[in-house]
SEZA-223306 format. One record per residue: x, y, z of N, C-alpha, C, O in turn; residue number from 1. Coordinates in pm, 1 decimal, decimal comma, padded with zeros to 6 digits. Layout:
<pt <X; Y; Z>; <X; Y; Z>; <X; Y; Z>; <X; Y; Z>; NUM>,
...
end
This chain:
<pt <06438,1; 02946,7; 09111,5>; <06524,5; 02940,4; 08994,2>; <06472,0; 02836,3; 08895,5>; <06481,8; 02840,2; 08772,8>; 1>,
<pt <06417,7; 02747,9; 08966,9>; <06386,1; 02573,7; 08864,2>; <06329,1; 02532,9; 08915,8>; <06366,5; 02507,6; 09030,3>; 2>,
<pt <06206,5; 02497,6; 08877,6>; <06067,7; 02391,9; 08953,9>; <06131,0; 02320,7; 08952,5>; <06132,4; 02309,9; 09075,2>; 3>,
<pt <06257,5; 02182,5; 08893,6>; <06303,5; 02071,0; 08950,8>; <06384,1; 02084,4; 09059,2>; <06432,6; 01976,2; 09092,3>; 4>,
<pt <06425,0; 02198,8; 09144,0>; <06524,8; 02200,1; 09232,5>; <06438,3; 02250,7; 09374,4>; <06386,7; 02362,5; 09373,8>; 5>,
<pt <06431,5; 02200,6; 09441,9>; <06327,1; 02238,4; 09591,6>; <06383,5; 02300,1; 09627,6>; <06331,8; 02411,6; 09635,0>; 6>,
<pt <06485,0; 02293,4; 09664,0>; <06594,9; 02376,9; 09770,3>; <06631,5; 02523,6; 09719,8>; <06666,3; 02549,8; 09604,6>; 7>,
<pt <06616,8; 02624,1; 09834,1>; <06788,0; 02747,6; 09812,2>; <06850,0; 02711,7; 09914,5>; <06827,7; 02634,9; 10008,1>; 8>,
<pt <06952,5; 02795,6; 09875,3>; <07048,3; 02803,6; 09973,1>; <06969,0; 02869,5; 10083,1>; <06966,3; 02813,0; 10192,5>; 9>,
<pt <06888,8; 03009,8; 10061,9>; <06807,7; 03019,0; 10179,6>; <06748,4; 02918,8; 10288,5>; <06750,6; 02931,6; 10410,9>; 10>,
<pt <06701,3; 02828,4; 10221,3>; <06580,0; 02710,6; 10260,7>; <06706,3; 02595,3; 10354,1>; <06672,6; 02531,6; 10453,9>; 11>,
<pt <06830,6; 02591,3; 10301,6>; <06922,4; 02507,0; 10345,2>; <07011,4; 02596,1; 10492,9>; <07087,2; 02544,3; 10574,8>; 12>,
<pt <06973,9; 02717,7; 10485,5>; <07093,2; 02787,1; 10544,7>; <06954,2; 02807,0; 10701,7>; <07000,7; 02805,3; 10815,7>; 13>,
<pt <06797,2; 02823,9; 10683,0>; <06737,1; 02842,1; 10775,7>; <06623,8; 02727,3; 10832,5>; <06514,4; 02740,4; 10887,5>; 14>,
<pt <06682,2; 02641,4; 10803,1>; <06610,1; 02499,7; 10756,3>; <06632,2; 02436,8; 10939,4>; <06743,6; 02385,7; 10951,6>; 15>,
<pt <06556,6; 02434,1; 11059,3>; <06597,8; 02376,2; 11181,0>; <06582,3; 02247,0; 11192,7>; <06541,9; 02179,2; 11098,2>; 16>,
<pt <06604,8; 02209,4; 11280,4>; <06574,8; 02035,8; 11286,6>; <06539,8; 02050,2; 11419,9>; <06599,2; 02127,5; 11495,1>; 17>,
<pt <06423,5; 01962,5; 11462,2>; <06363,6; 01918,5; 11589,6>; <06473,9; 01850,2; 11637,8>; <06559,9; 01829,1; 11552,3>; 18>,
<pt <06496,0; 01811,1; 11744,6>; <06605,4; 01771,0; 11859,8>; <06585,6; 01681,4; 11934,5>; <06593,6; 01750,1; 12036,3>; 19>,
<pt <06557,9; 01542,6; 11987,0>; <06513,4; 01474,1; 12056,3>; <06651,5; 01375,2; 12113,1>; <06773,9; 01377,2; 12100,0>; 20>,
<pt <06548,3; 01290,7; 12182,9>; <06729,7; 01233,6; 12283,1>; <06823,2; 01185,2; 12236,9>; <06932,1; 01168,4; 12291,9>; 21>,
<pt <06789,2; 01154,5; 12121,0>; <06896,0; 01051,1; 12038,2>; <06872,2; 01129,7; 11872,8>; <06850,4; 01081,8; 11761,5>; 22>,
<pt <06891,3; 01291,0; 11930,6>; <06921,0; 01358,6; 11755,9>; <07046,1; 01369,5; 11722,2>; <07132,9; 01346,3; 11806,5>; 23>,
<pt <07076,3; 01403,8; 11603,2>; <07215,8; 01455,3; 11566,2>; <07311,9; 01543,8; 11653,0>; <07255,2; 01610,6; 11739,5>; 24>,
<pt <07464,9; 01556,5; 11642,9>; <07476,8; 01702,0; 11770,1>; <07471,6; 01816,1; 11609,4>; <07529,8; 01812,2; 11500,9>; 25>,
<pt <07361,8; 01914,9; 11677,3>; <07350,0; 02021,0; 11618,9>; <07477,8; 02072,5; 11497,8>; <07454,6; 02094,9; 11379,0>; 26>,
<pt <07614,8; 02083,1; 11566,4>; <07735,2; 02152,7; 11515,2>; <07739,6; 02056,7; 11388,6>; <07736,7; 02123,2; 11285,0>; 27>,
<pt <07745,1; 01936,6; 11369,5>; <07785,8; 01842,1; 11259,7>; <07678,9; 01879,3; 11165,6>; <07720,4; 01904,7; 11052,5>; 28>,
<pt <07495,1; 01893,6; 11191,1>; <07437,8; 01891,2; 11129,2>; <07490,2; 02052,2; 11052,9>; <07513,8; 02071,9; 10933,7>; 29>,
<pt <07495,2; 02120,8; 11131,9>; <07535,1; 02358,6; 11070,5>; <07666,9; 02299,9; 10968,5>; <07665,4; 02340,7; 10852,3>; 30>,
<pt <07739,3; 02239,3; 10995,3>; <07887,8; 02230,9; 10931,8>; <07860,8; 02124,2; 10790,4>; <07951,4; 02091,5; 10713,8>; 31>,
<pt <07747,6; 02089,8; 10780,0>; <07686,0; 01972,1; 10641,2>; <07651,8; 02067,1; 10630,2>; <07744,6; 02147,9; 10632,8>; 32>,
<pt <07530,9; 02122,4; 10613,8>; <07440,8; 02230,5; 10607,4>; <07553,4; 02339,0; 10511,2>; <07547,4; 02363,2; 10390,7>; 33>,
<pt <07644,4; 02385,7; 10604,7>; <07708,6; 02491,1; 10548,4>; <07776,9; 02448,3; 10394,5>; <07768,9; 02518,1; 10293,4>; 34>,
<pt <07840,1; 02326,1; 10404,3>; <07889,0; 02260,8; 10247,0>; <07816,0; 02303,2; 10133,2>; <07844,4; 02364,2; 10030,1>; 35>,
<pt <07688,4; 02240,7; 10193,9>; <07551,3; 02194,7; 10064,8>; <07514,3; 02351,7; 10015,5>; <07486,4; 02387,6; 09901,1>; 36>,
<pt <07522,2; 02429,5; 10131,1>; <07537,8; 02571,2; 10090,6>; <07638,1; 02591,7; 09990,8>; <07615,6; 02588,6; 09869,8>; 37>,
<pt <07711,4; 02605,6; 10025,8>; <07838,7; 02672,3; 09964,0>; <07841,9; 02569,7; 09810,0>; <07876,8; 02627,7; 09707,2>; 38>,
<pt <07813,2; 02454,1; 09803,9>; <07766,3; 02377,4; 09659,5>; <07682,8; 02421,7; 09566,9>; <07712,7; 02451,2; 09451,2>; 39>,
<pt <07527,7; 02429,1; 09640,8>; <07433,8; 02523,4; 09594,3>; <07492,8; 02652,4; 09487,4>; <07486,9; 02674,0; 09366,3>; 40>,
<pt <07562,7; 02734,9; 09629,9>; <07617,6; 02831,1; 09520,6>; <07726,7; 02818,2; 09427,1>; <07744,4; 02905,9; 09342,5>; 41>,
<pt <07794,7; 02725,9; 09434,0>; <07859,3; 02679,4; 09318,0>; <07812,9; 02620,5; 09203,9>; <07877,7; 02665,5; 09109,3>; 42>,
<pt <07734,3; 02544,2; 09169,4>; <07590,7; 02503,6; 09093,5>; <07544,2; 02610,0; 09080,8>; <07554,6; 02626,6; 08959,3>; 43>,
<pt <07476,2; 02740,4; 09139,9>; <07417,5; 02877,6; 09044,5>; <07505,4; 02908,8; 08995,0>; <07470,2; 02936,1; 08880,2>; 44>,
<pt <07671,0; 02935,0; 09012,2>; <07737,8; 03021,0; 08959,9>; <07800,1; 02971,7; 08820,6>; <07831,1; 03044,3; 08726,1>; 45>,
<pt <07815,0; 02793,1; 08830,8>; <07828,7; 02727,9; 08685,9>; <07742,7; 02722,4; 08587,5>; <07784,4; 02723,5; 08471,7>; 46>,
<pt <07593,8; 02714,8; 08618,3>; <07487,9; 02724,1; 08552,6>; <07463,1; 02889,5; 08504,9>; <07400,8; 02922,7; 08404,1>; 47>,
<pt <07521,9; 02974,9; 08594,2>; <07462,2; 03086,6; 08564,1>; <07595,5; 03141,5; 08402,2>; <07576,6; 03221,8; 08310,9>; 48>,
<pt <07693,9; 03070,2; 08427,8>; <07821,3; 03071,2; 08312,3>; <07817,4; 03003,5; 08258,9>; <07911,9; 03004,2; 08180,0>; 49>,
<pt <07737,3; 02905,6; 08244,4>; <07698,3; 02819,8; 08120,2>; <07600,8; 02867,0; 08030,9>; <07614,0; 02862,3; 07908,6>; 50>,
<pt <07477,0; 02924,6; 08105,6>; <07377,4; 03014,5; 08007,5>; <07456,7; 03144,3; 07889,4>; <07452,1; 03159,0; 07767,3>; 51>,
<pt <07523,5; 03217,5; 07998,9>; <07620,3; 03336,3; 07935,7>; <07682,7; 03270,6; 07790,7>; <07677,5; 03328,1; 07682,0>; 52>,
<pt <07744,9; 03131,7; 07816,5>; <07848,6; 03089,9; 07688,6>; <07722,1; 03035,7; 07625,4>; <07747,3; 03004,9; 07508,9>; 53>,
<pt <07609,3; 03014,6; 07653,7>; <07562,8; 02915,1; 07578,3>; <07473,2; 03053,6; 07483,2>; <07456,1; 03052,2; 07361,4>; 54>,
<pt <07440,2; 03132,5; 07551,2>; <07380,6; 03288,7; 07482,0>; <07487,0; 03315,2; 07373,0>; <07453,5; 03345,4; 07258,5>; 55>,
<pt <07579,0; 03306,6; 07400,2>; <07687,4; 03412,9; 07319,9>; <07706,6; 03289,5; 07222,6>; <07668,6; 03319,3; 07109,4>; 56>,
<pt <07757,7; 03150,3; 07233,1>; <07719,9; 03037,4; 07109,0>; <07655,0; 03074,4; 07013,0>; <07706,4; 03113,0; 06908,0>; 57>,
<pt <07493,2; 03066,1; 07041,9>; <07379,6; 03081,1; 06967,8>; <07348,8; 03240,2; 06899,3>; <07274,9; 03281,8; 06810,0>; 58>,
<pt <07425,6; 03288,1; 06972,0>; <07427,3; 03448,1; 06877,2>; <07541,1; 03417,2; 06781,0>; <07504,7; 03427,1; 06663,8>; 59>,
<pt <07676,7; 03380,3; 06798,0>; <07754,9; 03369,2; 06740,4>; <07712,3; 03262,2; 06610,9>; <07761,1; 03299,3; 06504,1>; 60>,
<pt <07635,7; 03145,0; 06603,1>; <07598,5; 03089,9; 06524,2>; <07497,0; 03097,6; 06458,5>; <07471,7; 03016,3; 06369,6>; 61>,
<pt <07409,3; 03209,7; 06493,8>; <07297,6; 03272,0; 06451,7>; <07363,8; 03384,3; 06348,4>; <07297,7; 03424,8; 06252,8>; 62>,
<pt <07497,5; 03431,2; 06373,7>; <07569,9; 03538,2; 06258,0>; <07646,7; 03472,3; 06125,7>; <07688,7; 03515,5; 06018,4>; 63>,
<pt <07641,7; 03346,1; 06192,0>; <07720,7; 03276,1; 06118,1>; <07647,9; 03178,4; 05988,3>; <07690,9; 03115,5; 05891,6>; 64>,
<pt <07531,5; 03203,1; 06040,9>; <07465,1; 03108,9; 05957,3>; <07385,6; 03216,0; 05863,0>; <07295,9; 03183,5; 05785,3>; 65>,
<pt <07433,0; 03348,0; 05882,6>; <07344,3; 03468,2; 05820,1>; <07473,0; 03456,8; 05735,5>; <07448,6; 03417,7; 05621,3>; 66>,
<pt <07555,6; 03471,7; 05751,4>; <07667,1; 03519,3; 05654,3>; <07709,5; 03383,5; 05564,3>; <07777,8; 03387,2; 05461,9>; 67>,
<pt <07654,2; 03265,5; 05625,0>; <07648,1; 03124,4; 05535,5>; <07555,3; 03152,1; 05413,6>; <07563,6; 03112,8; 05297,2>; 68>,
<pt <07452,8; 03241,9; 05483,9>; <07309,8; 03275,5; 05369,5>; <07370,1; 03364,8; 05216,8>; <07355,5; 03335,1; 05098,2>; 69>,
<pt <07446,6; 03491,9; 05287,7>; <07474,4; 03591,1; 05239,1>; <07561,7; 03543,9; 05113,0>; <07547,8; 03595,9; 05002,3>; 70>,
<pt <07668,1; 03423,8; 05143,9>; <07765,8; 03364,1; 05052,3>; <07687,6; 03291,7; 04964,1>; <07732,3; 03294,6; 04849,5>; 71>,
<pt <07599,0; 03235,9; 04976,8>; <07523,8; 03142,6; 04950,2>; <07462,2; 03265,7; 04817,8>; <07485,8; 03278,9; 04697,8>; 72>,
<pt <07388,7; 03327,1; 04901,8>; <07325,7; 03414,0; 04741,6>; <07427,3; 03496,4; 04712,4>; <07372,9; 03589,7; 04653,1>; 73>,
<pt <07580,5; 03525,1; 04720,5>; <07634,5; 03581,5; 04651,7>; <07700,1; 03483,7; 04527,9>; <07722,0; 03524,8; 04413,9>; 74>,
<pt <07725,8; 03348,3; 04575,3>; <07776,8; 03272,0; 04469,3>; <07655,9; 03276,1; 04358,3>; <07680,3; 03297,9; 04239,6>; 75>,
<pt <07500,0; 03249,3; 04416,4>; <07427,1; 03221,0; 04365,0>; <07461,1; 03305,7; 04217,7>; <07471,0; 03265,5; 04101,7>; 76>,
<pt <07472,8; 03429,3; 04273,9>; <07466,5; 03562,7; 04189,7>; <07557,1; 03580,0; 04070,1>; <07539,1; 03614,4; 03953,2>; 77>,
<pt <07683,2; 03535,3; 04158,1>; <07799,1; 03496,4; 04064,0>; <07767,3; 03354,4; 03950,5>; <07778,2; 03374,4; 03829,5>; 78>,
<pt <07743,6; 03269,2; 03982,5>; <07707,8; 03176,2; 03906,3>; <07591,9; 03272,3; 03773,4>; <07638,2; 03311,7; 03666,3>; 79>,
<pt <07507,6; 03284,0; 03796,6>; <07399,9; 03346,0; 03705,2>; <07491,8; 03473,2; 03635,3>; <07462,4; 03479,1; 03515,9>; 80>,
<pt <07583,0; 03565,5; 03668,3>; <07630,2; 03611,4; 03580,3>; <07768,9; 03631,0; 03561,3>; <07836,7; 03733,6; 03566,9>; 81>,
<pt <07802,7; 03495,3; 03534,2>; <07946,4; 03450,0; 03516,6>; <08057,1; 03539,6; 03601,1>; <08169,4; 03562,4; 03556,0>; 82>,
<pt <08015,6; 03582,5; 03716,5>; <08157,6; 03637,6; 03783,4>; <08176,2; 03791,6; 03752,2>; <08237,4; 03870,9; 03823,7>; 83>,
<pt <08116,3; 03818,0; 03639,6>; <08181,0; 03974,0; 03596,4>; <08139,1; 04078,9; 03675,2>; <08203,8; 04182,3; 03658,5>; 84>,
<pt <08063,7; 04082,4; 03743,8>; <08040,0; 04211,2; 03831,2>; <08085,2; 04240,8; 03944,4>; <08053,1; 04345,4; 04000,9>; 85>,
<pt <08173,7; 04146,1; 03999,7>; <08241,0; 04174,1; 04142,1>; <08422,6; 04130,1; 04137,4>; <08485,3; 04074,3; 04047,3>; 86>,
<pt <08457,0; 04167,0; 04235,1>; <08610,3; 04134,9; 04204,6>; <08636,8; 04003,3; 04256,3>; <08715,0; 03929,3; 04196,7>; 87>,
<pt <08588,6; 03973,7; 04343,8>; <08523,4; 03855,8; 04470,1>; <08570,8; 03738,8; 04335,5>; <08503,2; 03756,3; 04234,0>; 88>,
<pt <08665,2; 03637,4; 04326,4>; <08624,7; 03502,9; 04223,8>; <08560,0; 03388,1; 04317,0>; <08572,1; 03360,8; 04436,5>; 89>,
<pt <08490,5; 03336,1; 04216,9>; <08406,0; 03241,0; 04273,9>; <08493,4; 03112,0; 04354,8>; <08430,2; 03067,4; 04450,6>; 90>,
<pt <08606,0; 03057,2; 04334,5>; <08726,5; 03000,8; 04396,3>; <08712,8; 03068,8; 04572,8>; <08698,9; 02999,9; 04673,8>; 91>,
<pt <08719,9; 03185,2; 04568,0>; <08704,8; 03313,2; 04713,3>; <08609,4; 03261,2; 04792,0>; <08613,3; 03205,6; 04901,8>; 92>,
<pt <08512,0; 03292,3; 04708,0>; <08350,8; 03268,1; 04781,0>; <08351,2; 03126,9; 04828,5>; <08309,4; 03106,8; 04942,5>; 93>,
<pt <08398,3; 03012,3; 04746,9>; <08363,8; 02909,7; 04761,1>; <08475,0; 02836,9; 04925,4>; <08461,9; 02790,6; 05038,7>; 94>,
<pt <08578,0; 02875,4; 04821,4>; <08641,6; 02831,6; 05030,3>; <08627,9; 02924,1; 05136,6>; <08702,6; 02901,6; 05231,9>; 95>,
<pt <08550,1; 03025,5; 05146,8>; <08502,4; 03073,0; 05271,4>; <08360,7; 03077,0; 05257,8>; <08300,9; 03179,8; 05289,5>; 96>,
<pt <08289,5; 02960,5; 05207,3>; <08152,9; 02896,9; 05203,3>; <08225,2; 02787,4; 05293,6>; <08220,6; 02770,4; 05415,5>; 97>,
<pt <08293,8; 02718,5; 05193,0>; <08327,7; 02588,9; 05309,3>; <08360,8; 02637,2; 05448,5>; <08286,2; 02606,2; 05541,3>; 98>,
<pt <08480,0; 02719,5; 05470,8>; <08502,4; 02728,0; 05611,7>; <08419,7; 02762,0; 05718,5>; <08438,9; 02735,1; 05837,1>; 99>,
<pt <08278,6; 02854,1; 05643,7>; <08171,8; 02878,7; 05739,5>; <08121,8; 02763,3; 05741,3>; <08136,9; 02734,7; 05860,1>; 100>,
<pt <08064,1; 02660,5; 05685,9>; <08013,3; 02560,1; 05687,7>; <08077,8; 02456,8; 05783,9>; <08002,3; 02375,4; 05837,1>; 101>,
<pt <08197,9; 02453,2; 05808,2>; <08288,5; 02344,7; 05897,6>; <08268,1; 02400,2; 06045,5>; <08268,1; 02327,4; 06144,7>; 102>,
<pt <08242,4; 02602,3; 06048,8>; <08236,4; 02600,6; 06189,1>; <08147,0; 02595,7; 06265,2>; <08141,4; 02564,7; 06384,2>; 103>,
<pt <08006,1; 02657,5; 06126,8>; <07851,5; 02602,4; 06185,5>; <07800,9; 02437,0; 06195,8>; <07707,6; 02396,3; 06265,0>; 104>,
<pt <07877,9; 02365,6; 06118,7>; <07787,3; 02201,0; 06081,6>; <07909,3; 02117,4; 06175,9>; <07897,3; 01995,1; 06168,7>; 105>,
<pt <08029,5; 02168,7; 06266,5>; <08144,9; 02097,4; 06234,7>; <08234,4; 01997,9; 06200,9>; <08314,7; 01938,1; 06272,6>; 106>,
<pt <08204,5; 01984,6; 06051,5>; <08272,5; 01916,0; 05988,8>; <08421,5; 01956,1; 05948,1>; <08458,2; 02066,9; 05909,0>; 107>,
<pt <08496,6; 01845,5; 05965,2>; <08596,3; 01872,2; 05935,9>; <08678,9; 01803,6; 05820,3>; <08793,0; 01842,0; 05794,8>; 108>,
end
């Protein structure tokens, strides 16, 4: 998944330990083991829903900053010929310039 992360859950779930006279008792070590598992997959499943919101963000502000553009050369347009060709008043354009601007930059 990530060169910084060594571990899967695979690697944690088939992972043995040598045994000698004075080792761990086995059951304590399976019952840690099983946690770090079950963490593991809690860590893919937050990370894997953080990418999702963080995809859908960057699309969402990627539309938003198109339609920041779009206002942008429509005032432009309006300015250069005083307003008369659209019904749209420049007052219109201009506070839903600002409001796109507060939700892409967020300023408030």
């Amino acid at each position: 998944m990530n060169d910084r992360i060594l571990l899967t859950t695979k690697d944690i779930l088939e992972k043995d330990f040598k045994i000698d006279t004075r080792g761990y008792r086995p059951q304590e070590v399976d019952k840690f083991l099983d946690i770090i598992i079950h963490d593991y997959e809690e860590y893919e499943a937050v990370i894997s829903d953080m990418k999702k919101t963080q995809k859908e963000i960057m699309e969402e502000n990627a539309r938003l900053k198109q339609e920041n553009r779009s206002l942008h050369t429509k005032l432009d347009v309006l300015s250069e010929t005083g307003g008369e060709s659209t019904n749209v008043s420049n007052a219109d354009v201009l506070r839903r310039l600002s409001n796109l601007e507060k939700i892409i930059y967020g300023k408030e």
